[in-house]
Backbone as numpy.savetxt, mean C-alpha at the origin, in Angstrom:
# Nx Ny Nz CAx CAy CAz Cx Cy Cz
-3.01 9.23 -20.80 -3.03 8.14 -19.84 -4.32 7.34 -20.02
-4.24 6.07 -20.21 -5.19 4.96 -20.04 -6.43 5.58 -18.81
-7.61 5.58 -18.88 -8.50 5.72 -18.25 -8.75 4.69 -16.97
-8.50 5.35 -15.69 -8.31 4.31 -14.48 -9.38 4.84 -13.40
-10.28 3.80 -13.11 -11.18 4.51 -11.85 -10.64 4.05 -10.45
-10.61 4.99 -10.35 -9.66 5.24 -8.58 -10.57 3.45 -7.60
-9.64 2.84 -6.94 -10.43 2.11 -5.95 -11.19 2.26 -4.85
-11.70 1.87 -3.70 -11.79 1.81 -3.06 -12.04 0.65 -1.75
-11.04 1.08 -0.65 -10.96 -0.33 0.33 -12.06 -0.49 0.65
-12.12 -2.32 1.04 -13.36 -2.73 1.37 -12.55 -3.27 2.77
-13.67 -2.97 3.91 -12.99 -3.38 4.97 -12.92 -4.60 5.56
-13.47 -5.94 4.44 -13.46 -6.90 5.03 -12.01 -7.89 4.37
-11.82 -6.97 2.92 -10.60 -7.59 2.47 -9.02 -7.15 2.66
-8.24 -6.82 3.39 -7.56 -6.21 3.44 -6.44 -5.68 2.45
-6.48 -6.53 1.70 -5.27 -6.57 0.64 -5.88 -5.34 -0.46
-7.30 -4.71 -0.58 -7.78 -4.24 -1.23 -7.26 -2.26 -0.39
-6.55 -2.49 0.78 -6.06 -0.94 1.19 -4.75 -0.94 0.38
-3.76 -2.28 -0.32 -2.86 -2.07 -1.04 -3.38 -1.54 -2.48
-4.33 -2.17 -3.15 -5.27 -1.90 -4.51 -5.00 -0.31 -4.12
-6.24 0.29 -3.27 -6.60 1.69 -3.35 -5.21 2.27 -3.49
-4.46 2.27 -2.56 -3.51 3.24 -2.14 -2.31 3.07 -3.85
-2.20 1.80 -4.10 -1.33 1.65 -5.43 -2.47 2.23 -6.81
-3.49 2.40 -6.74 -3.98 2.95 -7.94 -4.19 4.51 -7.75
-4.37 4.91 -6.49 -4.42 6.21 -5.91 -2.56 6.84 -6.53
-1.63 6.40 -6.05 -0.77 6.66 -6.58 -0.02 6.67 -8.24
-0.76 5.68 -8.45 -0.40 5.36 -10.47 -1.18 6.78 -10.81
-2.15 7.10 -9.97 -2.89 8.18 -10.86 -2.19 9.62 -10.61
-1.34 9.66 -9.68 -0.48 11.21 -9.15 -0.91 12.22 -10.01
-0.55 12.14 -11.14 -0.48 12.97 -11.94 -2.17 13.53 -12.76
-2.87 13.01 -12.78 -4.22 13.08 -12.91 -4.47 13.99 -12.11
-4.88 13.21 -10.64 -4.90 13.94 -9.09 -4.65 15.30 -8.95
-3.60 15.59 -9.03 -2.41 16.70 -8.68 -3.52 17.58 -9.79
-3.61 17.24 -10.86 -4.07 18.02 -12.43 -5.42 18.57 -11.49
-6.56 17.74 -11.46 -7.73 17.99 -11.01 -7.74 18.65 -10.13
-6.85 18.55 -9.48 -6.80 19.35 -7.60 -6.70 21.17 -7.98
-5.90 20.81 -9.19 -5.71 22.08 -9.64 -6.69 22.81 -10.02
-7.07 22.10 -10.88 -8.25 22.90 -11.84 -9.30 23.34 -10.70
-9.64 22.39 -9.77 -10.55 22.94 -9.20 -10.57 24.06 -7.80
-8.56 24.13 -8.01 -8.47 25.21 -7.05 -8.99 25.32 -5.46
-8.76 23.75 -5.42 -8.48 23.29 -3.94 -7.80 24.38 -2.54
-8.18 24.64 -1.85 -7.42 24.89 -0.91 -5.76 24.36 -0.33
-4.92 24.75 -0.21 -3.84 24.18 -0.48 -4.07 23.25 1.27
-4.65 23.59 2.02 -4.68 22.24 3.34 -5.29 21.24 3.20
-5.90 21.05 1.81 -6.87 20.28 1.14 -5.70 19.41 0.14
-4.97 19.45 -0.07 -4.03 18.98 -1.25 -2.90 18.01 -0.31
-2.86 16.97 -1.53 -1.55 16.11 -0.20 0.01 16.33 -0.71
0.45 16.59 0.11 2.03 17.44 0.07 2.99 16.18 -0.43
4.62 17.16 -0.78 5.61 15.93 -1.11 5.19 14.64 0.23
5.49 14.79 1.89 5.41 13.84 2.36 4.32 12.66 2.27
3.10 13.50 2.15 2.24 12.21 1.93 2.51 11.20 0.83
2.52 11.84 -0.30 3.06 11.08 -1.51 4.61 9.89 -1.24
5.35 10.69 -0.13 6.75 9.73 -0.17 5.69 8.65 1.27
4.63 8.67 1.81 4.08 8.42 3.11 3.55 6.88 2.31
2.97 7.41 1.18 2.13 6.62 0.03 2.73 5.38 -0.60
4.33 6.08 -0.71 4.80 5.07 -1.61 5.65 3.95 -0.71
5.97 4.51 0.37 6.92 3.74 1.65 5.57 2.76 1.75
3.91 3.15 1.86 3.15 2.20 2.37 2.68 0.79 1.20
3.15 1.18 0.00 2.94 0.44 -0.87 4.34 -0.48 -0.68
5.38 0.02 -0.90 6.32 -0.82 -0.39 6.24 -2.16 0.53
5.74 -1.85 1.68 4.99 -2.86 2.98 3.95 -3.77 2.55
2.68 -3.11 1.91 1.63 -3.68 1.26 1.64 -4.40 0.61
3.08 -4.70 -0.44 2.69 -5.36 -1.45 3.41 -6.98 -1.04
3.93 -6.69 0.28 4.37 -8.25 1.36 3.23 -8.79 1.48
2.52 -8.00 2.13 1.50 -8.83 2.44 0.54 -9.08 1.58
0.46 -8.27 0.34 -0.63 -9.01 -0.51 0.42 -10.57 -1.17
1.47 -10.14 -1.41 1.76 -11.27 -2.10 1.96 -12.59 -1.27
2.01 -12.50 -0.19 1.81 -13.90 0.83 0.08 -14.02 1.02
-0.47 -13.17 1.28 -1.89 -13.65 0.96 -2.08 -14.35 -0.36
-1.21 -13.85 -1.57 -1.91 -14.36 -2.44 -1.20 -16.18 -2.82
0.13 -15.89 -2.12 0.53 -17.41 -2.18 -0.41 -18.19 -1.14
-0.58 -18.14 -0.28 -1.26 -18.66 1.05 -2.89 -19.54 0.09
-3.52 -18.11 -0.49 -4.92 -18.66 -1.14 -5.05 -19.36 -2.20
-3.63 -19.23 -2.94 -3.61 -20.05 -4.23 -3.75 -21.38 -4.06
-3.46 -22.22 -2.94 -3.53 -23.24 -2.81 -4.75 -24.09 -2.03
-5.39 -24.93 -2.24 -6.47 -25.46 -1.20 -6.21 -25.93 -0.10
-5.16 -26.50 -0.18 -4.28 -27.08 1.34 -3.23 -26.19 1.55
-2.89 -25.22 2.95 -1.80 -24.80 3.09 -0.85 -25.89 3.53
0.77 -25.53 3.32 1.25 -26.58 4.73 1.59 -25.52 5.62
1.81 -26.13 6.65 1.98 -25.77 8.13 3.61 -25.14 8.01
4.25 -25.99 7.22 5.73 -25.75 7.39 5.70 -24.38 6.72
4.95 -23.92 5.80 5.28 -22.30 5.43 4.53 -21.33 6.32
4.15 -21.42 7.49 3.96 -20.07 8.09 4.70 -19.71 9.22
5.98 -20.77 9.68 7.02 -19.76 10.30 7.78 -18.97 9.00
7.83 -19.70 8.29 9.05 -18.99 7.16 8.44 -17.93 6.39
7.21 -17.84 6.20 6.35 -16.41 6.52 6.08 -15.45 6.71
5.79 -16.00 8.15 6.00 -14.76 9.17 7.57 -14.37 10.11
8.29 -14.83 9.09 9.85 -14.73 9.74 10.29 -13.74 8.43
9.50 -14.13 7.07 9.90 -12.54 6.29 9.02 -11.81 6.56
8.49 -11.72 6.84 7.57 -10.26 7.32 8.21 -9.82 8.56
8.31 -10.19 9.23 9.16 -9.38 10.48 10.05 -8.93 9.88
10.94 -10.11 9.34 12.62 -8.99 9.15 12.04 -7.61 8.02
11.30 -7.83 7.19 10.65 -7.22 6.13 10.15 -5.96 6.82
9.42 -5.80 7.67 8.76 -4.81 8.28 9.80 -4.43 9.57
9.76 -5.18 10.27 10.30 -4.77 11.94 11.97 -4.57 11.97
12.48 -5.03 10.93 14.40 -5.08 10.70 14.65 -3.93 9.95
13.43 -3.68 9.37 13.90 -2.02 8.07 14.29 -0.96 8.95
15.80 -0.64 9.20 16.07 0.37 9.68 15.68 1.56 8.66
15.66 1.61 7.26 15.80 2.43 6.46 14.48 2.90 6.45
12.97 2.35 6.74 11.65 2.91 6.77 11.39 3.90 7.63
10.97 5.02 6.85 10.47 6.36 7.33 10.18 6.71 8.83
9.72 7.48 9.68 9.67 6.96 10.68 8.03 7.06 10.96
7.34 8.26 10.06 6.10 7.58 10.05 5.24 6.08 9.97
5.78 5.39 9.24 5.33 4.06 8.58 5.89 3.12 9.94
6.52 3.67 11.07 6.83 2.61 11.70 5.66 2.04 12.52
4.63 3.05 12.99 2.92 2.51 13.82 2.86 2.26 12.57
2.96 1.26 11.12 2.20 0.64 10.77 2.33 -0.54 11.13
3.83 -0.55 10.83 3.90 -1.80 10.97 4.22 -2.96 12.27
């Protein structure tokens, strides 16, 4: 595997808790390896759910980075794109009957 240094969120950018958590996950298999070797305590190790917890949150995350990133690409927003917006993010987040039921206080 390509050599990847894990992220970390900065709390003033938000889109950077999607970064961590999506490079935290590309690396699973690394992780899992190391955890081993060093013979972690198993209440110390993150189980199948966190990992399915991980990937349901990347799912969500990557809405909102990608409307942040349309939103900043431009110097002028218009006005007319932030009901239509925030009308996919609701149905996106708040209509998903199918999301876990942890992930629902996220969103």
């Amino acid at each position: 595997m390509p050599k990847e240094k894990l992220k970390q969120e900065v709390e003033t950018s938000w889109n950077s808790t999607y970064d961590m958590i999506h490079r935290f996950e590309k690396n699973k298999a690394p992780i899992l390896s190391t955890l081993a070797l060093l013979d972690q305590h198993e209440e110390r190790n993150l189980n199948k759910d966190d990992w399915e917890i991980m990937d349901g949150i990347i799912k969500y995350l990557i809405i909102f980075k990608s409307i942040t990133e349309e939103i900043s690409s431009e110097k002028t927003i218009s006005i007319s794109k932030v009901p239509l917006l925030t009308r996919f993010l609701v149905k996106q987040c708040l209509e998903d009957k199918s999301r876990p039921h942890s992930l629902k206080e996220m969103c």
